[in-house]
MARLUMVO-895711 format. One line per 4 residues: number of its first residue (from 1); for each residue x, y, z of C-alpha. Coordinates in pm, 1 decimal, always signed. Example, Ala and Ser with C-alpha at 12.3 -4.5 7.8 and 13.67 -1.06 7.14 Angstrom:
2
1> +1230.0:-450.0:+780.0  +1367.0:-106.0:+714.0
// end
This chain:
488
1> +0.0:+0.0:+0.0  +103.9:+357.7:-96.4  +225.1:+549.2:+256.9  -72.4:+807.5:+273.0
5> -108.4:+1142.5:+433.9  -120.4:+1158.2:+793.0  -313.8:+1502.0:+791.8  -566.2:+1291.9:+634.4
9> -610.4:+1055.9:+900.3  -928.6:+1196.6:+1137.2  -725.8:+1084.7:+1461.6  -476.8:+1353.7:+1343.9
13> -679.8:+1634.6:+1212.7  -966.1:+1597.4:+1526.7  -636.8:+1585.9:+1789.8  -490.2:+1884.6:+1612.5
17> -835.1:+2057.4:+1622.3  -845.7:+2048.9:+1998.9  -538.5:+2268.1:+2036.9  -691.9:+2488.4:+1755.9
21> -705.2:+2721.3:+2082.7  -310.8:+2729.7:+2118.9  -183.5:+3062.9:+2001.7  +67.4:+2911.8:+1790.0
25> -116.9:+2697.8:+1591.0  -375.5:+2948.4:+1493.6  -48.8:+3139.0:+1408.6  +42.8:+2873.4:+1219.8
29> -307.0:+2837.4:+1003.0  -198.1:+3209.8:+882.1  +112.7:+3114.8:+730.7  -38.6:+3005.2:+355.8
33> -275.9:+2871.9:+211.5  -144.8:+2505.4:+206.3  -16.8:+2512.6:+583.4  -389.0:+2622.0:+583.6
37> -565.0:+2332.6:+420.4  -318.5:+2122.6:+616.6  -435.8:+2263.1:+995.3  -791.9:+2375.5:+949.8
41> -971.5:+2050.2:+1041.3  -1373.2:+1998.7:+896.9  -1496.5:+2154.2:+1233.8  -1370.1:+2484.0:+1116.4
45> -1416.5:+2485.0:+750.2  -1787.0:+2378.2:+792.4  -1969.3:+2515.8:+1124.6  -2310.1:+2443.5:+1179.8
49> -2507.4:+2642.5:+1417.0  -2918.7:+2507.1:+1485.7  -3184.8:+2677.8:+1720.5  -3479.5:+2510.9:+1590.8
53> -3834.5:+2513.7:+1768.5  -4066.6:+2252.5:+1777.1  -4421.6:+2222.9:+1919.9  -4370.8:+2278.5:+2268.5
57> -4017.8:+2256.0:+2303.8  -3668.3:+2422.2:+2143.7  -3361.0:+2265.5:+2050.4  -3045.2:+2402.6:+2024.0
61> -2699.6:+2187.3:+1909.6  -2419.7:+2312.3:+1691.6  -2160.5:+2164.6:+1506.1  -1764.8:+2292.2:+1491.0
65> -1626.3:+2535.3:+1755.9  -1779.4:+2728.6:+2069.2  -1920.6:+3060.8:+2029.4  -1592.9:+3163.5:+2257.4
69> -1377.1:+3043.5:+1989.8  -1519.9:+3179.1:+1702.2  -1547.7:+3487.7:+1810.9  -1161.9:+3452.4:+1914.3
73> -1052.0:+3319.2:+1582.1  -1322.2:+3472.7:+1356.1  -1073.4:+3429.9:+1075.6  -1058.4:+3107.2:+1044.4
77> -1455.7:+3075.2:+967.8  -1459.5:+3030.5:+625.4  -1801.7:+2837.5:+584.4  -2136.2:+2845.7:+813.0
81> -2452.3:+2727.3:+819.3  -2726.9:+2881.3:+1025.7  -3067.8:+2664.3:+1137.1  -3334.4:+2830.8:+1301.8
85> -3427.6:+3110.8:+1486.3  -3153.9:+3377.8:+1428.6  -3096.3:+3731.6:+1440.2  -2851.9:+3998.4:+1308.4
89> -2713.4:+4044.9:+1696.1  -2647.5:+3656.2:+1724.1  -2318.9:+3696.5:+1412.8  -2012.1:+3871.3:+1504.7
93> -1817.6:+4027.2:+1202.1  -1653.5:+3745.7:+995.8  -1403.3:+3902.7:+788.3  -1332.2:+3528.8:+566.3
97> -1644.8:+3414.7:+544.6  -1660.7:+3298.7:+226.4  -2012.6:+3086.0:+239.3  -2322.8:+3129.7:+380.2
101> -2629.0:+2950.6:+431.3  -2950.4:+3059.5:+616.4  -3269.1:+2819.6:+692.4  -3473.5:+3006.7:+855.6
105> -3751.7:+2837.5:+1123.5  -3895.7:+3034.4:+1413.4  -4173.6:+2917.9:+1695.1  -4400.2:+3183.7:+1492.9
109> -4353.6:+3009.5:+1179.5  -4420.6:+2677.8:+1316.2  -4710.5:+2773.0:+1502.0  -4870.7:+3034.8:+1339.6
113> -4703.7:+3029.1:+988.7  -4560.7:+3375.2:+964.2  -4242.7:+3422.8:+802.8  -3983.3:+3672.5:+808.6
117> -3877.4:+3978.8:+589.3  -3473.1:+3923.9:+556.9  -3287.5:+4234.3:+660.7  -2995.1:+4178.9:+771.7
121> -2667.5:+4411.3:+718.2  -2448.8:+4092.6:+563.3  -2167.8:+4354.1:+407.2  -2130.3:+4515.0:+807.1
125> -2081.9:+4128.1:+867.7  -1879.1:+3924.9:+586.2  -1728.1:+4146.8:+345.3  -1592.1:+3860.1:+124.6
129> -1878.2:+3668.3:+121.5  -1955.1:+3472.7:-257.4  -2227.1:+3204.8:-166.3  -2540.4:+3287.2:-22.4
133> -2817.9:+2973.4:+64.1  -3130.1:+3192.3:+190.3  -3439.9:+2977.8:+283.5  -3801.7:+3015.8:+430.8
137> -3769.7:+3414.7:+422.4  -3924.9:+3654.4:+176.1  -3705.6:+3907.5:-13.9  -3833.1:+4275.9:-1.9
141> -3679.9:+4566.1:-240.6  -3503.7:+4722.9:+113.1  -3412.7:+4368.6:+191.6  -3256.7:+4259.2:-166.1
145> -3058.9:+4640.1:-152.4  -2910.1:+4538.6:+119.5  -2760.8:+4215.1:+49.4  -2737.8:+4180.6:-297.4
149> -2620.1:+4559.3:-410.9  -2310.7:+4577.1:-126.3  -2126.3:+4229.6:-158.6  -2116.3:+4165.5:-518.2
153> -2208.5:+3773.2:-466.2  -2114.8:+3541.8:-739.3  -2328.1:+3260.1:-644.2  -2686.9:+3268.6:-479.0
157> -2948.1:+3004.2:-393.4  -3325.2:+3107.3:-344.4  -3442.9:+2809.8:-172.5  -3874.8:+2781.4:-43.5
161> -3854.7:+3197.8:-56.6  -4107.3:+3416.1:-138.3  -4011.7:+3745.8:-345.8  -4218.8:+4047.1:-332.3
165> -4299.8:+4225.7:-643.6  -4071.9:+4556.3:-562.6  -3775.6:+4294.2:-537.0  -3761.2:+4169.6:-880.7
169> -3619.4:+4450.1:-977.7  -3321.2:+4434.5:-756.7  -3316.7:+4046.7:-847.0  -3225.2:+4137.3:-1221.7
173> -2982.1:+4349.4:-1121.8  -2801.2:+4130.4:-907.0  -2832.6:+3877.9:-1229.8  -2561.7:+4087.6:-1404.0
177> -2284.3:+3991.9:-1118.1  -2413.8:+3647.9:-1072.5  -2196.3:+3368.4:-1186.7  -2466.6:+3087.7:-1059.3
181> -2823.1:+3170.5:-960.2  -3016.1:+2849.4:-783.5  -3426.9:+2906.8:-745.0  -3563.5:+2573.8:-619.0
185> -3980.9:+2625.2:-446.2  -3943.2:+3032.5:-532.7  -4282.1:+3225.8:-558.9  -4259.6:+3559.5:-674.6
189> -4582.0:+3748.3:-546.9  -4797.6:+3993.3:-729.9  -4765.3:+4112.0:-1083.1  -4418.1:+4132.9:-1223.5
193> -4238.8:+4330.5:-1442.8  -4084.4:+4204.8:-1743.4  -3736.2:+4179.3:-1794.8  -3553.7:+4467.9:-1976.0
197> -3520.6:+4375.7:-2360.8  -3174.2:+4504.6:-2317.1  -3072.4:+4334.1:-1975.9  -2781.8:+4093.7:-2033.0
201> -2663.0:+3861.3:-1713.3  -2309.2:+3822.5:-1885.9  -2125.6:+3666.8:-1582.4  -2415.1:+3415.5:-1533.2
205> -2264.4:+3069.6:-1577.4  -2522.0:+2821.3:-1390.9  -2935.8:+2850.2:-1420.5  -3136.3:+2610.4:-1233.3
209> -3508.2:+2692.0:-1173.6  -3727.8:+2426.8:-974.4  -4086.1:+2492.4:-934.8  -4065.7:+2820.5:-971.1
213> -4426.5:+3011.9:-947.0  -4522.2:+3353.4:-1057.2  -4274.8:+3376.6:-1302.2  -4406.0:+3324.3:-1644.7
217> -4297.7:+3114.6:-1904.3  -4217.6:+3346.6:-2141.6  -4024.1:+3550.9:-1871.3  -3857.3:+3236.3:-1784.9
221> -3733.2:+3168.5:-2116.2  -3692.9:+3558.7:-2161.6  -3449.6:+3522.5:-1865.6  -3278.7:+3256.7:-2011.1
225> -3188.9:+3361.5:-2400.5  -3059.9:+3707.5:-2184.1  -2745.8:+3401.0:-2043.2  -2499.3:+3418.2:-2384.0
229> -2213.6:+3256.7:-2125.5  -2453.1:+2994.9:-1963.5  -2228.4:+2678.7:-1903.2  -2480.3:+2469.0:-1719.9
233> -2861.8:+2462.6:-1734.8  -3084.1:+2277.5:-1552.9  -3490.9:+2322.7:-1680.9  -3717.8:+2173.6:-1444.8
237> -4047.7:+2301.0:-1552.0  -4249.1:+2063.2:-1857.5  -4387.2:+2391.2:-1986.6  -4102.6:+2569.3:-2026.7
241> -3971.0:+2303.3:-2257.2  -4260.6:+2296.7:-2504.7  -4267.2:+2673.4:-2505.0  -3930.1:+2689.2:-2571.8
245> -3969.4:+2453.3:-2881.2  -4288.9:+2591.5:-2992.4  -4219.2:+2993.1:-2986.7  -3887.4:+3065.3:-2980.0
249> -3606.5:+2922.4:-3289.4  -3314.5:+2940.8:-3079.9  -3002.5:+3032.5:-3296.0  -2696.6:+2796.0:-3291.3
253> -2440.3:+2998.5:-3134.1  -2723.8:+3110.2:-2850.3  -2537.6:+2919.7:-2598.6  -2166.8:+2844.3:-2747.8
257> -2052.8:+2812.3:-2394.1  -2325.4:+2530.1:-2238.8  -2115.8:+2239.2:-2113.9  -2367.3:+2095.4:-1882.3
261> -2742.9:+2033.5:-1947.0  -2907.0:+1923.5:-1625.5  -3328.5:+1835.6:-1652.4  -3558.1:+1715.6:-1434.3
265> -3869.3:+1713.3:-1656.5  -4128.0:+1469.9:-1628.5  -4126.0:+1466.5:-2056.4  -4215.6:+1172.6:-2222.3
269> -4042.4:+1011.8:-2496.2  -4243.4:+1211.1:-2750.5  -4201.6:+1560.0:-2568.9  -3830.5:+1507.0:-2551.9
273> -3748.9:+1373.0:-2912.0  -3967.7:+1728.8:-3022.6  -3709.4:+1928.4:-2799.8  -3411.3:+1750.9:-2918.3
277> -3487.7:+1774.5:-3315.3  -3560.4:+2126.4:-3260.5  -3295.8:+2271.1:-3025.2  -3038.3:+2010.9:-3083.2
281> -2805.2:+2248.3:-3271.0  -2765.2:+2413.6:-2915.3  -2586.4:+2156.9:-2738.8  -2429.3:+1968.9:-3068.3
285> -2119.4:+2032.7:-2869.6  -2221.5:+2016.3:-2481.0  -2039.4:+1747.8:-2333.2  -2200.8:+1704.7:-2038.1
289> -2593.7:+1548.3:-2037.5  -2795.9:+1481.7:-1738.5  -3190.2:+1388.6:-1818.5  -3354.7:+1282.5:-1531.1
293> -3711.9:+1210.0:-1431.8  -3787.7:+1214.7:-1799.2  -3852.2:+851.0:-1978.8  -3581.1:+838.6:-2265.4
297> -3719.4:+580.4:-2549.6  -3695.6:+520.7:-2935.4  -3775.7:+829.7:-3056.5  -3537.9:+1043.4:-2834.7
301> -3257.4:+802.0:-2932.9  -3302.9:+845.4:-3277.6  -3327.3:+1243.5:-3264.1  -3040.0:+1268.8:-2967.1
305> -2816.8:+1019.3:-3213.0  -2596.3:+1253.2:-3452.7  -2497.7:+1429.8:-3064.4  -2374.8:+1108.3:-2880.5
309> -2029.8:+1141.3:-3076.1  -1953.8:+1442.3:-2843.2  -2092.6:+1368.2:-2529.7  -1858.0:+1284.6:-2259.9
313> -2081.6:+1236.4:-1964.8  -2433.5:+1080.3:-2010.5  -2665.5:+1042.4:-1719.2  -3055.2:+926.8:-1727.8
317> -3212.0:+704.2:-1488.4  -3512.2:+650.1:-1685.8  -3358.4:+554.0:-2030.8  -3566.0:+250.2:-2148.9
321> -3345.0:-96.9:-2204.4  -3411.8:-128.5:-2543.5  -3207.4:+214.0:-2608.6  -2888.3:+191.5:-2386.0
325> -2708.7:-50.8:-2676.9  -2741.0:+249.2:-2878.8  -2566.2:+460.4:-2668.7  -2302.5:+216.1:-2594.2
329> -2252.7:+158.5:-2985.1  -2176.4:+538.9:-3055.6  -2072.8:+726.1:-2780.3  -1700.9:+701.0:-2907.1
333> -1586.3:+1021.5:-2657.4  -1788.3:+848.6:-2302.6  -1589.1:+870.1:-2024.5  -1928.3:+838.9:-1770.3
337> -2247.6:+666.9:-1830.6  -2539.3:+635.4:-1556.7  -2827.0:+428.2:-1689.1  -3097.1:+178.8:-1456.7
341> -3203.1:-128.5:-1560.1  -3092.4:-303.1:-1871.7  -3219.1:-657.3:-1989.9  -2946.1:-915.3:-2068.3
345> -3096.6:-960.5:-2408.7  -3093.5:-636.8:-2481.5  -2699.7:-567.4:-2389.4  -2513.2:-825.8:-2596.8
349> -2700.7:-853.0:-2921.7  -2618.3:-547.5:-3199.6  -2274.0:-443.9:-3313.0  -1966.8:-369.4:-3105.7
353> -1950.0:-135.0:-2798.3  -1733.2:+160.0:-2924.5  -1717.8:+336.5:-2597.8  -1370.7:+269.1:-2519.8
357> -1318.7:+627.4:-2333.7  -1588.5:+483.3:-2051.3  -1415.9:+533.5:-1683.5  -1705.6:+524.9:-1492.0
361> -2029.0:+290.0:-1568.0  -2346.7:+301.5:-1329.1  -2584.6:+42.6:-1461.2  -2788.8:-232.1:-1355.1
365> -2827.7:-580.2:-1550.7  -3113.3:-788.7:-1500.6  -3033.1:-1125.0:-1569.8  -3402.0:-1273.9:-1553.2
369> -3344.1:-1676.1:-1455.5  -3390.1:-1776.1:-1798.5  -3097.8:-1577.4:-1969.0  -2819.7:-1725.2:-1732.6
373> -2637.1:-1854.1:-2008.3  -2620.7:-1470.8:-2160.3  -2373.5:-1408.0:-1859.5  -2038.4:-1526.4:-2007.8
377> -2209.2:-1315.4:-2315.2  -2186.4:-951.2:-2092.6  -1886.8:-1030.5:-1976.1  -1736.7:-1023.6:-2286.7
381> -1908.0:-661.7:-2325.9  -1712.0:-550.7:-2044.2  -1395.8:-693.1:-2085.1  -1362.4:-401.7:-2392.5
385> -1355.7:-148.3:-2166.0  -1037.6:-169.4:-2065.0  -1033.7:+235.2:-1920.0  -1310.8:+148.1:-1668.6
389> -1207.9:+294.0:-1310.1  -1541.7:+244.9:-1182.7  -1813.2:-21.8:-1206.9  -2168.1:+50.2:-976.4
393> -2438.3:-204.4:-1009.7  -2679.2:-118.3:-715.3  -2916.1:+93.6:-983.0  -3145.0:-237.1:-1032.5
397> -3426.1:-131.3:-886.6  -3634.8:-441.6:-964.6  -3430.0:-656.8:-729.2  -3428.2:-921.1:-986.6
401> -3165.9:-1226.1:-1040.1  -2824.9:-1004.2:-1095.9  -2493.0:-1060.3:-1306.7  -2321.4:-1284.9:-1085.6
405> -1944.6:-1184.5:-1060.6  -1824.7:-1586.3:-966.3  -1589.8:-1768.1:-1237.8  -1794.7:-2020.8:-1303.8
409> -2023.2:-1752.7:-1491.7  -1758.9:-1565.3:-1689.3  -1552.2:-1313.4:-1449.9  -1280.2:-1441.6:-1574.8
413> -1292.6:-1269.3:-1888.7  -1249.0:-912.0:-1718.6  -851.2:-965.9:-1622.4  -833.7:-712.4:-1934.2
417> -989.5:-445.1:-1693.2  -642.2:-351.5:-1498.6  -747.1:+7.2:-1471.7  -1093.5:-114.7:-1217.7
421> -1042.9:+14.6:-850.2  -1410.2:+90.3:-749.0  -1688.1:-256.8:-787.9  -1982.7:-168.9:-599.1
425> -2238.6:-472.2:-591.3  -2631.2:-410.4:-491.9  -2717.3:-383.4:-85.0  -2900.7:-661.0:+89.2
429> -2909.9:-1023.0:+207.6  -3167.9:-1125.6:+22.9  -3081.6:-1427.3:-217.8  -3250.1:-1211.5:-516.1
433> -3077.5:-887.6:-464.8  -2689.4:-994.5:-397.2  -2386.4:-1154.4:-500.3  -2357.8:-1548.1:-430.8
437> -1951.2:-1454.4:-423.0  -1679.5:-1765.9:-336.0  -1327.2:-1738.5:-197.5  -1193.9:-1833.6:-510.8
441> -1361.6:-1526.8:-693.0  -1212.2:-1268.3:-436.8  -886.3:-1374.0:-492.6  -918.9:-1404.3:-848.5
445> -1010.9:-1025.2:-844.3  -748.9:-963.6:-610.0  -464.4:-1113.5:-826.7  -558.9:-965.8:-1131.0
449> -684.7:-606.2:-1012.7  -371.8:-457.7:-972.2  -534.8:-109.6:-874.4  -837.7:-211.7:-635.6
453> -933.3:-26.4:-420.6  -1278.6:-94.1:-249.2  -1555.9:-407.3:-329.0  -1868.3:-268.5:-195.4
457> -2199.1:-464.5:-128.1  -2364.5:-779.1:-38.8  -2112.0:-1014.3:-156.8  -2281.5:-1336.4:-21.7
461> -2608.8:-1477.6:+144.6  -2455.3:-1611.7:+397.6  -2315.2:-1377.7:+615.8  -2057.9:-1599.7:+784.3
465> -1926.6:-1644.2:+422.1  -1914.4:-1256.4:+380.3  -1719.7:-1235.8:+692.4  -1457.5:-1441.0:+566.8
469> -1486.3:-1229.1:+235.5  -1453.0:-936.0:+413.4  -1147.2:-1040.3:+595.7  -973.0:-1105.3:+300.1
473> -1037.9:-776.5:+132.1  -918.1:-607.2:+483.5  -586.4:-794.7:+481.7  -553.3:-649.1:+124.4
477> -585.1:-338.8:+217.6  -930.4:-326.5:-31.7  -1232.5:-118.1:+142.5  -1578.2:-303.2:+168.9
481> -1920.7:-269.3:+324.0  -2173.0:+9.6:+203.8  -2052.0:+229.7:-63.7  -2076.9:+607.8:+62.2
485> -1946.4:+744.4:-270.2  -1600.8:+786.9:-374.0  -1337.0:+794.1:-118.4  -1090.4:+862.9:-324.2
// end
């Protein structure tokens, strides 16, 4: 094993964060940036502050360092997070903040309902503050004067926050310094004012709107054609989609920039092969595709099909099985592909899988009982994809007979995949839903996986047998149990 970091370890950073008191050290912290990294454990970078009422009773916990040592070392807070209850006289000045988030919840809300008007004085308080997470508040015109016109944020999220209609002025505004703008549950009230035919956001990288109300479709999509540097997108309204297609030709080089197109529509197959023959031209050359909540079938295929020779990341949960071949048979420049469930008889018939590029595959096969001899069949599919760092099969949501990675069903065939260092198998002790895994195929991957680094999952019934299993990996070096994401 490679020797690894010991400011890594937790035991180190959490004993060096109880000092974080000593004079020196917090000397030390000042030094640079990387003596900075080094020192400044999680409970510093990230501090959580809650004061959260409940019917009948009020909770109060925090997470990081006392209010004594914050206000002592108000440098080092680079990141908080603010629960409940709060008030401009509970923050001290925090010259480095650099983050902010606010959820607002108060015994008046949770009683009665009532929310707040934000109107706080955040310049007086962080000067160098860039994010901003505001929830459960409404935005005024004095309010959005105050916070957005003084610190020049680049990023802001609008999260379950009611705007009032002198605001939306101030909220265009604020557009033009914006690099990401995040409105997820946002009502704007009362009747609003268009948006200027000449207002341009030209910093205005990342768009996401999620059931967003009183905002018109056309000034949605007004809002949107005024982002020429708009890098990712993310649509989550079905309306705005058709409207899109049906009265507005979008040029081209509207969007030269895009490099990530994010949707969580609830389109249908038809709806999204319209959008895709009509705007395709806009994202010929957007590498980056995420489709979710949106059923992805023949149609769509066949109109998404002259842009899968440029896409580099692919991600749809709801693609249909009879469509993923496709993608595997042209996506020549896939490095990442997230799919569900595909049918063994659907995977290994039709020409050759040309995604050679493919690092990281999400997928889950469904071998039914009566395709079992197909298995030696997929294998064979995977052994091409000799670049594959990561291989996650706990997408099958069916819980149906899996792929079983054991020798006597063809695992042997992937010794060509010496790049693999993440296998994560499906969850569960069912006989249905995991891996029937032997000694013999453990050390087999072992051996011939030069670069694993973690076999996550179920890999047996029998948990006495997955003990053992587990063992081995451990001796090895090779992480196992429930797969968190990656650790690396």
């Amino acid at each position: 094993m490679s020797p690894r970091n010991p400011f890594e370890l937790p035991e180190i950073t959490a004993h060096i964060a109880s000092y974080l008191c000593n004079k020196e050290l917090t000397s030390c912290v000042r030094v640079s940036k990387s003596w900075r990294d080094i020192f400044l454990p999680h409970r510093w970078r990230d501090i959580t502050r809650s004061f959260e009422y409940d019917i009948g009773e009020e909770h109060y916990w925090r997470y990081g360092p006392s209010e004594e040592n914050i206000t002592k070392h108000r440098h080092l807070v680079l990141d908080l997070t603010l629960r409940g209850d709060f008030d401009e006289d509970d923050m001290c000045p925090l010259p480095n903040l650099q983050q902010l988030k606010i959820y607002f919840s108060s015994r008046e809300r949770v009683l009665y309902g009532e929310r707040k008007v934000f109107n706080w004085d955040l310049a007086g308080i962080s000067p160098q503050l860039e994010r901003f997470l505001i929830s459960d508040l409404d935005l005024d015109r004095g309010s959005c004067q105050r916070l957005l016109e003084p610190l020049r944020l680049k990023n802001l999220e609008l999260w379950k926050v009611d705007i009032m209609p002198d605001a939306v002025q101030e909220i265009w505004e604020a557009c033009k310094n914006l690099e990401s703008l995040s409105m997820k549950s946002v009502n704007f009230q009362g009747n609003l004012p268009s948006i200027p035919t000449d207002a341009v956001f030209p910093r205005l990288r990342t768009l996401i709107m999620t059931n967003v109300k009183g905002l018109s479709q056309s000034q949605q999509l007004s809002m949107v054609l005024h982002c020429p540097r708009l890098e990712s997108f993310d649509p989550s309204i079905n309306a705005f989609a058709a409207r899109m297609v049906i009265d507005h030709p979008v040029q081209k080089d509207r969007w030269s920039q895009l490099d990530n197109l994010n949707s969580h529509c609830g389109q249908g197959d038809e709806e999204w092969a319209s959008l895709f023959e009509k705007i395709g031209n806009c994202f010929e050359n957007v590498p980056h595709l995420h489709l979710f909540g949106s059923e992805i079938g023949p149609r769509s295929i066949k109109a998404l099909g002259p842009y899968f020779s440029n896409l580099v990341d692919l991600r749809s949960p709801s693609f249909k099985s009879s469509v993923i071949l496709s993608v595997l048979c042209s996506g020549s420049k896939l490095e990442i592909l997230h799919v569900r469930n595909v049918f063994a008889s659907d995977i290994v018939k039709g020409g050759p899988w040309i995604c050679q590029q493919l690092r990281d595959l999400k997928i889950g096969f469904r071998v039914q009982e009566t395709e079992r001899d197909l298995q030696p069949l997929i294998f064979e599919r995977l052994s091409t994809l000799v670049r594959l760092t990561t291989l996650n099969m706990t997408i099958n949501d069916y819980g149906e007979e899996l792929l079983h990675f054991r020798s006597d069903c063809g695992l042997r065939q992937l010794a060509s995949l010496q790049e693999l260092r993440t296998v994560v198998f499906c969850h569960g002790y069912s006989v249905r839903r995991c891996q029937q895994l032997e000694m013999i195929d453990v050390k087999w991957m072992i051996g011939n996986w030069k670069k694993l680094k973690g076999i996550y999952g179920s890999l047996n019934s029998d948990r006495e047998v997955t003990a053992q299993l587990e063992d081995l990996l451990g001796n090895h070096g090779i992480s196992h149990g429930y797969y968190w994401g990656d650790r690396e």
